[in-house]
DRENMIGU-296815 format. One record per atom (N, C-alpha, C): residue number from 1; residue in one letter; x, y, z. Coordinates in steps of 0.2 Angstrom, whole numbers. Each point is the difference from the previous one (the first is absolute). Layout:
BEGIN
- pos, code, x, y, z
- NUM, A, X, Y, Z
...
***
This chain:
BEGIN
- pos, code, x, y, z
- 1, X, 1640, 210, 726
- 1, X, 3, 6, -3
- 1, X, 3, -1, -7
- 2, X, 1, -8, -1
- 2, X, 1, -1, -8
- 2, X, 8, 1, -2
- 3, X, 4, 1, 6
- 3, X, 7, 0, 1
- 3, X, 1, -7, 6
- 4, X, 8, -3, -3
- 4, X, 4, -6, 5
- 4, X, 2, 3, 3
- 5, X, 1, 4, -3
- 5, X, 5, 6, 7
- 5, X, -1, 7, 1
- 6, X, 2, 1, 9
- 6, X, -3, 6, 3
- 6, X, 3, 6, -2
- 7, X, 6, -3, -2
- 7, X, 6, 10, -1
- 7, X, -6, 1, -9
- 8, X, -3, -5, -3
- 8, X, -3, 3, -7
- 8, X, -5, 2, 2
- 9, X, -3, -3, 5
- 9, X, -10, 1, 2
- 9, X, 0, 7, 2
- 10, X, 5, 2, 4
- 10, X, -1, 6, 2
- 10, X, 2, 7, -2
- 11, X, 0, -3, -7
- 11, X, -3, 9, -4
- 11, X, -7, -1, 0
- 12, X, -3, -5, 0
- 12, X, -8, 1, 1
- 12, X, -3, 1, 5
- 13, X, 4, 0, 6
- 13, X, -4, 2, 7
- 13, X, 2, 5, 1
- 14, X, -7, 2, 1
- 14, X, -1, 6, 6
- 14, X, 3, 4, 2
- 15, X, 1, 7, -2
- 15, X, 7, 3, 4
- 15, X, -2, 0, 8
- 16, X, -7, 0, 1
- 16, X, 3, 2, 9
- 16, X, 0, -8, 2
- 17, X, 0, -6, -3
- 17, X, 2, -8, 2
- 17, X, 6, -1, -1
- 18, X, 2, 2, -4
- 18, X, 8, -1, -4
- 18, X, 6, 0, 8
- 19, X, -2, 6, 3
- 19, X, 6, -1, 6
- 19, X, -1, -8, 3
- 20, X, -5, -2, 2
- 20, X, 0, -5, 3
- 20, X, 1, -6, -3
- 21, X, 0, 0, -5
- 21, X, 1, -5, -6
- 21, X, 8, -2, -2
- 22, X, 4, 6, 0
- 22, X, 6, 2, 1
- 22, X, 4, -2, 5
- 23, X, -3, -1, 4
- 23, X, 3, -1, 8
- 23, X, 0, -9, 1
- 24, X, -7, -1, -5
- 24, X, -1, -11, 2
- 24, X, 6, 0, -5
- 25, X, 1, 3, -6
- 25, X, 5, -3, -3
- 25, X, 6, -2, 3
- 26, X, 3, 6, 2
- 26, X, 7, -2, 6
- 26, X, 1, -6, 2
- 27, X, -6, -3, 4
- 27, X, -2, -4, 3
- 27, X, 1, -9, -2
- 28, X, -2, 2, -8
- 28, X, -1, -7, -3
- 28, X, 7, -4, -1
- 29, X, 4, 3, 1
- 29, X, 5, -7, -2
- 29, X, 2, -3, 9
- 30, X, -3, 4, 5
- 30, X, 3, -3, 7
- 30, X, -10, -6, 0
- 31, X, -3, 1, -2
- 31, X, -7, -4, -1
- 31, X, 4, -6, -5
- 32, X, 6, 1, -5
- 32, X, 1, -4, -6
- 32, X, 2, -7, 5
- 33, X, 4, 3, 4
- 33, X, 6, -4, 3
- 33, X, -6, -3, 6
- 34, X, -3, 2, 2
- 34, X, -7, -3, 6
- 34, X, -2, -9, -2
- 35, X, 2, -2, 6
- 35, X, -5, -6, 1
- 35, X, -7, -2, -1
- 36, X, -4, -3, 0
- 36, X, -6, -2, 0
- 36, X, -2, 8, 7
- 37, X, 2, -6, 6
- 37, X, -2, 3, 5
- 37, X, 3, 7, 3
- 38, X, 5, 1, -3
- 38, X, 4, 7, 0
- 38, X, -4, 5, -2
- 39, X, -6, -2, -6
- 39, X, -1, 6, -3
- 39, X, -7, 2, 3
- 40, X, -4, -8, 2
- 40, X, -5, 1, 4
- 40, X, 1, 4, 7
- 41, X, 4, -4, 3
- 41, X, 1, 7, 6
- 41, X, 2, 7, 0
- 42, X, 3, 0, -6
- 42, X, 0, 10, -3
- 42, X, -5, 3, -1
- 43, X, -4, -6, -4
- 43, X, -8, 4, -3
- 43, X, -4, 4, 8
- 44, X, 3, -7, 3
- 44, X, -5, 1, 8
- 44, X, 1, 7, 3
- 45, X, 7, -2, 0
- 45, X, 4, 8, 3
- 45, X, -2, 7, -4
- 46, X, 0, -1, -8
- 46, X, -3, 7, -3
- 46, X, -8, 1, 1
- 47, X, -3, -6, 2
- 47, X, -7, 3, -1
- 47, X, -1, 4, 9
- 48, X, 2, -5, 4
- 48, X, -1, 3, 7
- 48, X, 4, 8, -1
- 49, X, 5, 0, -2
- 49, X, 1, 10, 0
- 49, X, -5, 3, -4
- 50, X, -2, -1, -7
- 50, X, -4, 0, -2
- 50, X, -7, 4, 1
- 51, X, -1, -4, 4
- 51, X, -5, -1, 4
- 51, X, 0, 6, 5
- 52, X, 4, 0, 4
- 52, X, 2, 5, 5
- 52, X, -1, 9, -4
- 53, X, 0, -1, -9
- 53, X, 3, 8, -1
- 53, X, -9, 1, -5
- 54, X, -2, -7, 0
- 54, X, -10, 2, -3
- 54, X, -4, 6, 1
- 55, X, -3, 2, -6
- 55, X, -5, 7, 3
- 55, X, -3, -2, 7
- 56, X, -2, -8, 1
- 56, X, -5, 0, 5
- 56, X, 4, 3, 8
- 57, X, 6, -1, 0
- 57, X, 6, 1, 5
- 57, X, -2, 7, 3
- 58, X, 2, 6, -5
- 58, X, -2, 4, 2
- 58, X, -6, 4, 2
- 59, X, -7, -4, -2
- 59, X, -8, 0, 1
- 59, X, 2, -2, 8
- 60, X, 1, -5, 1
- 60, X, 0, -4, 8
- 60, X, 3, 5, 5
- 61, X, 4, 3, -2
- 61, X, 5, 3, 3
- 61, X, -4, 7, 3
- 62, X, -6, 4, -4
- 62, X, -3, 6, 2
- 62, X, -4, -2, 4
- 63, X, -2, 2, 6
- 63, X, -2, 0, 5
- 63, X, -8, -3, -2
- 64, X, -6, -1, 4
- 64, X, -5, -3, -3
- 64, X, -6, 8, 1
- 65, X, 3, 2, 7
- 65, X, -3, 9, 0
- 65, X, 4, 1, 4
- 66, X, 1, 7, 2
- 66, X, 6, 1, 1
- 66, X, -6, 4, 9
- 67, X, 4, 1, 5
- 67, X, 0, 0, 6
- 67, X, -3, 7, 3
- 68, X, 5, 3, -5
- 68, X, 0, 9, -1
- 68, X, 1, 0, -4
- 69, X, -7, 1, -2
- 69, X, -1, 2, -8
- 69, X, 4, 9, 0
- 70, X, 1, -2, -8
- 70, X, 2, 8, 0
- 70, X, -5, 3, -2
- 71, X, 1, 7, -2
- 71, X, -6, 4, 1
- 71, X, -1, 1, -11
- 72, X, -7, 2, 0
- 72, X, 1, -1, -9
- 72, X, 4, 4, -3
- 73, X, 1, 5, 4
- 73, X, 5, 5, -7
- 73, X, 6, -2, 1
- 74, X, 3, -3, 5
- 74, X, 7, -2, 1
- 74, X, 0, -8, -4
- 75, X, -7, -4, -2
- 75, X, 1, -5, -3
- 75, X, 0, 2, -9
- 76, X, -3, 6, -2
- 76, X, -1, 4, -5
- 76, X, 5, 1, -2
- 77, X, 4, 5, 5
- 77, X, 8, 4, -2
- 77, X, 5, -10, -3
- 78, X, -1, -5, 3
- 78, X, 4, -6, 2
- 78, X, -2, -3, -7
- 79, X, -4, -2, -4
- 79, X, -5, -1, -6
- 79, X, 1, 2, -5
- 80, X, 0, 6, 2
- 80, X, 1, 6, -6
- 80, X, 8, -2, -2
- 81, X, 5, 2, 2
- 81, X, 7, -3, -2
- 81, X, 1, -7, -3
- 82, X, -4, -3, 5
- 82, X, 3, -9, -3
- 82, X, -6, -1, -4
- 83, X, -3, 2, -4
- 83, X, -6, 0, -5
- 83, X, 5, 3, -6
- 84, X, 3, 4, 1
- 84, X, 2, 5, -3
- 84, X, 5, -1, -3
- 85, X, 6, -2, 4
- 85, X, 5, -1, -1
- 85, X, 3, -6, -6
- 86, X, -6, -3, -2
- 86, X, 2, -7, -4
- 86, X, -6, -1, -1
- 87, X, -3, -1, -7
- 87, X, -9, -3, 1
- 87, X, 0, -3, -3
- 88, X, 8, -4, -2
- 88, X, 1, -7, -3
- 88, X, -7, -2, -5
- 89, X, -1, 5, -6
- 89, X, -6, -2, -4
- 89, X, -8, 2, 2
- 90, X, 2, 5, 7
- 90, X, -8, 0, -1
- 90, X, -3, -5, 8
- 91, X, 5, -5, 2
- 91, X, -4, -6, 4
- 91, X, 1, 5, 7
- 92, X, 5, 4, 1
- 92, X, -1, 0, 8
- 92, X, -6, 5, 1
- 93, X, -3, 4, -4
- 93, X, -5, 5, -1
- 93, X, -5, -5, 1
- 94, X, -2, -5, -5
- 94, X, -5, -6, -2
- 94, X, -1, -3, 10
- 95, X, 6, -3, 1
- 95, X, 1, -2, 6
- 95, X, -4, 5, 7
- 96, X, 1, 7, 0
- 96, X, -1, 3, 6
- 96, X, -10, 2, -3
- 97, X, -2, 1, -5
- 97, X, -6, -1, -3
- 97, X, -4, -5, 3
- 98, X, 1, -4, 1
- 98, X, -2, -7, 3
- 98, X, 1, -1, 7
- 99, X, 5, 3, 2
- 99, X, 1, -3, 5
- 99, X, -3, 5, 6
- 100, X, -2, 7, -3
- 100, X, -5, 6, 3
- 100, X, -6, -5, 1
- 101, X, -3, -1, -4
- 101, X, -6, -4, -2
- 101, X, -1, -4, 4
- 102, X, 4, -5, 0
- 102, X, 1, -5, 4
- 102, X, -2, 1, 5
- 103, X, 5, 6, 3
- 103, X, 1, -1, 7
- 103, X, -7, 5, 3
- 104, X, -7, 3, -4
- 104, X, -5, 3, 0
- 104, X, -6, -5, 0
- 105, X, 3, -6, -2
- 105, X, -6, -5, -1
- 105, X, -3, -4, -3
- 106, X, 5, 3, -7
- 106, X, -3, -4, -8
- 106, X, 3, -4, 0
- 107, X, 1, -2, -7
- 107, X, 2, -6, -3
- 107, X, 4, 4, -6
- 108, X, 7, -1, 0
- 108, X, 2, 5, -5
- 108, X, 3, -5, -6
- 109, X, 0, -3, -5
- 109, X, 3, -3, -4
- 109, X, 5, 2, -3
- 110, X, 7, -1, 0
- 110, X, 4, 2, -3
- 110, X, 3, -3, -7
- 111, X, 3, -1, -5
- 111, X, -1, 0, -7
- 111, X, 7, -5, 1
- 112, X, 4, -5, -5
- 112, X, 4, -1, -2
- 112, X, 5, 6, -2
- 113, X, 6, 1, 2
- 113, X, 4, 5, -4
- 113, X, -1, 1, -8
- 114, X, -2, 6, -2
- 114, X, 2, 2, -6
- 114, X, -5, -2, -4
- 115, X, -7, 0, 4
- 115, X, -5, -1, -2
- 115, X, -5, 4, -4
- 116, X, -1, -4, -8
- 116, X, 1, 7, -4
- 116, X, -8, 6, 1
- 117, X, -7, -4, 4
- 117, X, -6, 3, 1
- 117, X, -2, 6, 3
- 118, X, -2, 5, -1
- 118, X, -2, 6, 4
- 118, X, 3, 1, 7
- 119, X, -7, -5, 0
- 119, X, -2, 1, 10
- 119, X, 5, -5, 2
- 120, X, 6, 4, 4
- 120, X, 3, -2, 3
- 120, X, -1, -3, 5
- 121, X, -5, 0, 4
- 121, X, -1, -1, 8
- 121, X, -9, -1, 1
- 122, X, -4, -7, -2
- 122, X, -5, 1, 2
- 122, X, -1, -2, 8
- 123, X, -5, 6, 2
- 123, X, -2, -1, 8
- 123, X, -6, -4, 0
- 124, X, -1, -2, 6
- 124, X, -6, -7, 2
- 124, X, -2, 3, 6
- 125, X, -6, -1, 0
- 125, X, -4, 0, 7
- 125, X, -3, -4, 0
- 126, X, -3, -6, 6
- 126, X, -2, -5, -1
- 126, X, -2, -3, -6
- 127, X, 6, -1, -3
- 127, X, -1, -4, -8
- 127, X, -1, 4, -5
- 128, X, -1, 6, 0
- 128, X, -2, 3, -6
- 128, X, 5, 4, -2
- 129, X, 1, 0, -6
- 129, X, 4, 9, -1
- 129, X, -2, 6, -1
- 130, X, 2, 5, 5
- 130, X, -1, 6, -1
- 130, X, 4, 9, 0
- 131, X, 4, -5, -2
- 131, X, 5, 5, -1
- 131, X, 4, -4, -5
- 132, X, 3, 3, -6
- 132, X, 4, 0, -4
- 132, X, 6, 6, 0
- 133, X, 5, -3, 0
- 133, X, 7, 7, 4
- 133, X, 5, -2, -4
- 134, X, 3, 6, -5
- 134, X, 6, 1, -3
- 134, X, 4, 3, 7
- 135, X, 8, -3, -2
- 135, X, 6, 2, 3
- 135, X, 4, 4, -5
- 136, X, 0, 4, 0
- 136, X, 7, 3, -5
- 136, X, 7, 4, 8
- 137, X, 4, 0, -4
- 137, X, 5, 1, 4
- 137, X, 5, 5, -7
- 138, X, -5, 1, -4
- 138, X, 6, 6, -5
- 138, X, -6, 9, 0
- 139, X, 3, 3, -5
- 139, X, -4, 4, 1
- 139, X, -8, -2, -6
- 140, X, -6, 4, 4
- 140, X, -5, -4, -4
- 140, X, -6, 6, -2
- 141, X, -3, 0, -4
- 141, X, -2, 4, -3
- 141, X, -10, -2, 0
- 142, X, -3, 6, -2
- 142, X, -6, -2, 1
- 142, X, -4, -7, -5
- 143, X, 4, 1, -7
- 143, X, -1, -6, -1
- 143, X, 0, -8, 3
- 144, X, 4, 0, 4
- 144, X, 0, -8, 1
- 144, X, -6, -1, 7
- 145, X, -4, 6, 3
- 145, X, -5, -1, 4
- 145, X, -7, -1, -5
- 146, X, 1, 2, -6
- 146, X, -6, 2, -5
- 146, X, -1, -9, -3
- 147, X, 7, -5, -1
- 147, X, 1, -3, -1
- 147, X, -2, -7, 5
- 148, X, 1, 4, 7
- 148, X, 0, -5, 5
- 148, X, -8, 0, 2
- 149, X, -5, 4, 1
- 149, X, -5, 2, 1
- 149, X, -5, -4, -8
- 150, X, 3, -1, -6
- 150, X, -4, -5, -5
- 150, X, 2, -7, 1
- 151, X, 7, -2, 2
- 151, X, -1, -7, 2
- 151, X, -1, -3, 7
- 152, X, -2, 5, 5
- 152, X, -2, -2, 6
- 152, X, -8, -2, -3
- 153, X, -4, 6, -4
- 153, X, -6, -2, -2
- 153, X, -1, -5, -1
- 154, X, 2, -3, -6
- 154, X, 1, -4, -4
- 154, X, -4, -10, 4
- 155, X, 3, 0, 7
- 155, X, 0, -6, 3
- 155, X, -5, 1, 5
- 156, X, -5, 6, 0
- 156, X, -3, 4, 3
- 156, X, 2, -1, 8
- 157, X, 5, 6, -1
- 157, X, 2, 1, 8
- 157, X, -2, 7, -1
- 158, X, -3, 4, 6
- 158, X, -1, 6, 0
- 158, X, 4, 4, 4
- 159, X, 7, -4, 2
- 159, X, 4, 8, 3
- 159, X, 6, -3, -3
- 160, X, 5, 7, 0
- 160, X, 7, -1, -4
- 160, X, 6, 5, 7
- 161, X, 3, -3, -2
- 161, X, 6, 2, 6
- 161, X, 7, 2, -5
- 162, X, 1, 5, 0
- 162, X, 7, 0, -5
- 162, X, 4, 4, 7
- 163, X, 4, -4, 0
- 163, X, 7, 1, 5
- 163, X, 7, 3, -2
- 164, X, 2, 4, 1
- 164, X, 7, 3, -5
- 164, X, 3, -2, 7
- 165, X, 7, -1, 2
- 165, X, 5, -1, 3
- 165, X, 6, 2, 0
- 166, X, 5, 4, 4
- 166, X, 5, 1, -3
- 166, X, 5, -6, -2
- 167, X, 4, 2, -6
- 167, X, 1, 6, -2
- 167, X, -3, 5, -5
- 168, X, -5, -3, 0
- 168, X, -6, 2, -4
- 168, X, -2, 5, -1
- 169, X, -6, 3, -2
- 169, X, -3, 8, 1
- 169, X, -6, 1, -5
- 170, X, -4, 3, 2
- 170, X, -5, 3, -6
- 170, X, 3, 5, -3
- 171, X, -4, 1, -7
- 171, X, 2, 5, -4
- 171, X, -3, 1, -4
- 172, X, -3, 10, 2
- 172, X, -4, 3, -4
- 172, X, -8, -5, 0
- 173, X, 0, -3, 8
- 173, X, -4, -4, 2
- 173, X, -8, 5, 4
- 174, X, -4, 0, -4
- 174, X, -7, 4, 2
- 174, X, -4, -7, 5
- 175, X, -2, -2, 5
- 175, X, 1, -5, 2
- 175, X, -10, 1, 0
- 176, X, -1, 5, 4
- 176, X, -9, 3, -3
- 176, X, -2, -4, -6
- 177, X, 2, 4, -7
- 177, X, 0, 0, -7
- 177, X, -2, -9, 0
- 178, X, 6, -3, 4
- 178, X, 0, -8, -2
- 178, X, -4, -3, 5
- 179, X, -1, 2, 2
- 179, X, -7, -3, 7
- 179, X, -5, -1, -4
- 180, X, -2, 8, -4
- 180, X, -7, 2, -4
- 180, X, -1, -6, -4
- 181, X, 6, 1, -4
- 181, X, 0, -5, -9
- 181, X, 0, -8, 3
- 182, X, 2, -1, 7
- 182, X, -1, -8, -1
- 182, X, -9, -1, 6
- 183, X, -2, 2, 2
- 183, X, -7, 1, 0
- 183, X, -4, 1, -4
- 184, X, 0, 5, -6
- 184, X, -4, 2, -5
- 184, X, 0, -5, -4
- 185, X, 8, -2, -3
- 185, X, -1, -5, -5
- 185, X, 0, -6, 1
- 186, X, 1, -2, 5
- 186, X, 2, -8, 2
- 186, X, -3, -3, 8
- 187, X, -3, 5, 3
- 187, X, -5, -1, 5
- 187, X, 4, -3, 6
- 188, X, 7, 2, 0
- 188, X, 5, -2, 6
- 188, X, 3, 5, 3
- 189, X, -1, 1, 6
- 189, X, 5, 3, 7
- 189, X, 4, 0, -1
- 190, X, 6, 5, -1
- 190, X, 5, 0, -2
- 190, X, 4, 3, 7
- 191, X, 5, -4, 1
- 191, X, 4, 5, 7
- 191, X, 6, 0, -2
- 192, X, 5, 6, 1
- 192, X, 7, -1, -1
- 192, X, 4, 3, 6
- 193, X, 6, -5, 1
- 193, X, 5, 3, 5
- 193, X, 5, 1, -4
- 194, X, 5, 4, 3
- 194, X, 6, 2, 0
- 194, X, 4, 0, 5
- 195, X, 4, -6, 0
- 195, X, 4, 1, 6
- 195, X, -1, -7, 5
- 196, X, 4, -2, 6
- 196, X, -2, -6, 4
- 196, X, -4, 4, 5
- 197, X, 0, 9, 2
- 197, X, -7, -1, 6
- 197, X, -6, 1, -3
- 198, X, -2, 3, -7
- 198, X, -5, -1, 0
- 198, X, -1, -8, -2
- 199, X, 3, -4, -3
- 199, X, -4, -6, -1
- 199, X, 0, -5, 7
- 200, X, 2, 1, 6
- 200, X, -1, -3, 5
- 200, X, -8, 4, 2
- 201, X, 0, 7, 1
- 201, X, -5, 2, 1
- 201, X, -7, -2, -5
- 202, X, 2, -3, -5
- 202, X, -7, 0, -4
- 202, X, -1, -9, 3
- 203, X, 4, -3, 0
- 203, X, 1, -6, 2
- 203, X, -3, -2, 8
- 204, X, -2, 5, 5
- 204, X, 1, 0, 5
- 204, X, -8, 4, 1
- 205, X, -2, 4, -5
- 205, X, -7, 3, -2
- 205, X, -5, -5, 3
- 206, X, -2, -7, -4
- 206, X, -6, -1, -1
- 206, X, 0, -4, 6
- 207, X, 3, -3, 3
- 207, X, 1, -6, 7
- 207, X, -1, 3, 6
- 208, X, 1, -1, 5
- 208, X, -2, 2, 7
- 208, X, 8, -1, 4
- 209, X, 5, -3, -3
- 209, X, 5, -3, 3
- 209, X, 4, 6, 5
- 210, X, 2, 0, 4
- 210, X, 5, 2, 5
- 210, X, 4, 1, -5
- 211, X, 2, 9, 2
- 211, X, 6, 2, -4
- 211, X, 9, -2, 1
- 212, X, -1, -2, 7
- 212, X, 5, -3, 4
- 212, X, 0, -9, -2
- 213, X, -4, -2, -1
- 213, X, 0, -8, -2
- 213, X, 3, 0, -6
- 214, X, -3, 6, -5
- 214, X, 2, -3, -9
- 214, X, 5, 1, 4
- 215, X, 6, 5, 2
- 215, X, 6, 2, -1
- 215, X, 3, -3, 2
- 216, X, -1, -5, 8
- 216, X, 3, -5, 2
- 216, X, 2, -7, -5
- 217, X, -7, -2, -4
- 217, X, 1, -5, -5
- 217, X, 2, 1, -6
- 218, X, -1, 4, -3
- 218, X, 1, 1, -7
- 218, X, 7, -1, -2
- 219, X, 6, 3, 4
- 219, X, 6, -2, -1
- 219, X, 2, -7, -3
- 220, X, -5, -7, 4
- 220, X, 2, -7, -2
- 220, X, -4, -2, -7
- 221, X, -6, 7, 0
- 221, X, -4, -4, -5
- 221, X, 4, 1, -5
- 222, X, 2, 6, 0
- 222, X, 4, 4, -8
- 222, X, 6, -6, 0
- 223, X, 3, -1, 4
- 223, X, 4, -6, 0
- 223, X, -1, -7, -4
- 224, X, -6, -1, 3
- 224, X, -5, -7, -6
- 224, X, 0, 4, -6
- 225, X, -2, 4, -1
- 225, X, -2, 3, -7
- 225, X, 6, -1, -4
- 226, X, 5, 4, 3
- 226, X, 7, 0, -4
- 226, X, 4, -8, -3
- 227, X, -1, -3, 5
- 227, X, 1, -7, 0
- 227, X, -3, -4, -5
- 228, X, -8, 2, -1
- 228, X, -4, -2, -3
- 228, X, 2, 1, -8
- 229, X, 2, 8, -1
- 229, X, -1, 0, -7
- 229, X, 10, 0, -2
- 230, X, 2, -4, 4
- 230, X, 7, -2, -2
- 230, X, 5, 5, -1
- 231, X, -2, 4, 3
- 231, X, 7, 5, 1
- 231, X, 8, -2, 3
- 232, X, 4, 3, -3
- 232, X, 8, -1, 4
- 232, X, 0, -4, 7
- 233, X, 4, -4, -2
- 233, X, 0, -4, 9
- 233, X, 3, 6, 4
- 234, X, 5, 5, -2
- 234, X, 2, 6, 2
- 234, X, -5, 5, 3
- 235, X, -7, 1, -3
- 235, X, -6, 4, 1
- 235, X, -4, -3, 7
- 236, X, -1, -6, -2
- 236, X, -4, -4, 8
- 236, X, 6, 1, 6
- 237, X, 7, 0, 1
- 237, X, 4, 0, 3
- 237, X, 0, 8, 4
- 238, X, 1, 2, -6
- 238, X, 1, 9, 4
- 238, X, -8, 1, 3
- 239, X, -6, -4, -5
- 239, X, -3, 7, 4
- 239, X, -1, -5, 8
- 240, X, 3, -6, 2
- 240, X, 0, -3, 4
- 240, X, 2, 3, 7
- 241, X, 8, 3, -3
- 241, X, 3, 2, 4
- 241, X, -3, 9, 3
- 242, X, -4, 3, -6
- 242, X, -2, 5, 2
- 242, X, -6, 0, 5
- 243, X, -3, -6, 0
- 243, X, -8, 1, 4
- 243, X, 2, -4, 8
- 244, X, 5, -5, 0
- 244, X, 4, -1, 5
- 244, X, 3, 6, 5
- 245, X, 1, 5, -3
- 245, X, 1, 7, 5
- 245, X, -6, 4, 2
- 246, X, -5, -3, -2
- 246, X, -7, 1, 4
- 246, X, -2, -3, 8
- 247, X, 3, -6, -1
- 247, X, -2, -4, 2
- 247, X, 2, 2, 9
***
């Protein structure tokens, strides 16, 4: 960090690290006064709770499929809020994109956070991609399909998926018009959803799977998914305790 000290380092960190950063400092004059073995056994004891509060924690904690599955508009209505509610940048939208996918039979690749390239989300079929799918979660307008529909071509993938999610929305959105322009110009299938039950249903389209099996699984998969693109240890937690009353 190019600072000796942490009370100077931490105008350079990160406002949403700083709380934690804040908290070790308290800490460092009772580590000052620590023995050898004093301090080894502390480290022990902070990584073991540590450990106990990991995104993985909350993953492990969702059921693997759930017994009674719930029904899909009640998993929709449950989605739609906690999608909604916090899209922490775009990931839990990115998250549940993948995790429909997934749970349908693809291979959904999920991106590093804050990843500056188009396609959000390339999908896999035995090895291949065929689908390239933007996530947006703000409001979104016909250009960025017009946009998504030239860099899907580009790597020749021939379908495009653009996913709006709340809180998100189209606007002044001709969805036909954008169908037309990325076929005529760019030789790609364009599909767009609005909302989580249309993207579960497009997601649920091409496969054969049991409408009851996604609905049972996907709860754990969107769980991996969130986990995966490093969301809040708060986010893997809740949606734990939400898919838990399925159970």
């Amino acid at each position: 960090m190019g600072s000796t000290r942490w009370d100077i380092a931490l105008d350079r960190i990160r406002a949403d690290h700083k709380p934690f950063f804040q908290l070790i400092i308290t800490w460092l004059a009772d580590v000052n006064r620590m023995t050898g073995d004093e301090a080894t056994r502390a480290l022990a004891a902070y990584i073991r709770v540590r450990r106990g509060v990991a995104p993985g924690v909350g993953v492990e904690r969702t059921p693997a499929t759930l017994a009674d599955a719930p029904t899909l508009s009640s998993l929709v209505d449950v989605l739609n809020g906690f999608v909604g509610a916090d899209t922490e940048g775009g990931a839990r939208g990115m998250a549940l994109v993948a995790a429909a996918y997934r749970m349908a039979g693809f291979d959904a690749i999920l991106p590093s956070r804050n990843d500056p390239r188009r396609i959000d989300i390339t999908i896999k079929s035995g090895g291949v991609a065929v689908i390239g799918a933007e996530v947006k979660q703000v409001v979104t307008t016909e250009a960025t399909a017009d946009t998504l529909a030239r860099d899907v071509a580009d790597p020749h993938i021939r379908r495009a998926l653009l996913s709006v999610l709340r809180p998100g929305s189209l606007l002044d959105f001709d969805r036909s018009a954008a169908i037309r322009r990325a076929e005529k110009e760019h030789g790609v299938v364009l599909r767009v959803t609005s909302g989580t039950r249309e993207l579960l249903r497009e997601a649920l389209s091409p496969r054969a799977i049991e409408v009851d099996r996604f609905c049972a699984g996907l709860p754990r998969v969107f769980a991996e998914a969130l986990g995966e693109i490093r969301v809040a240890n708060e986010t893997t937690e809740t949606w734990a305790a939400i898919a838990t009353r399925w159970e």
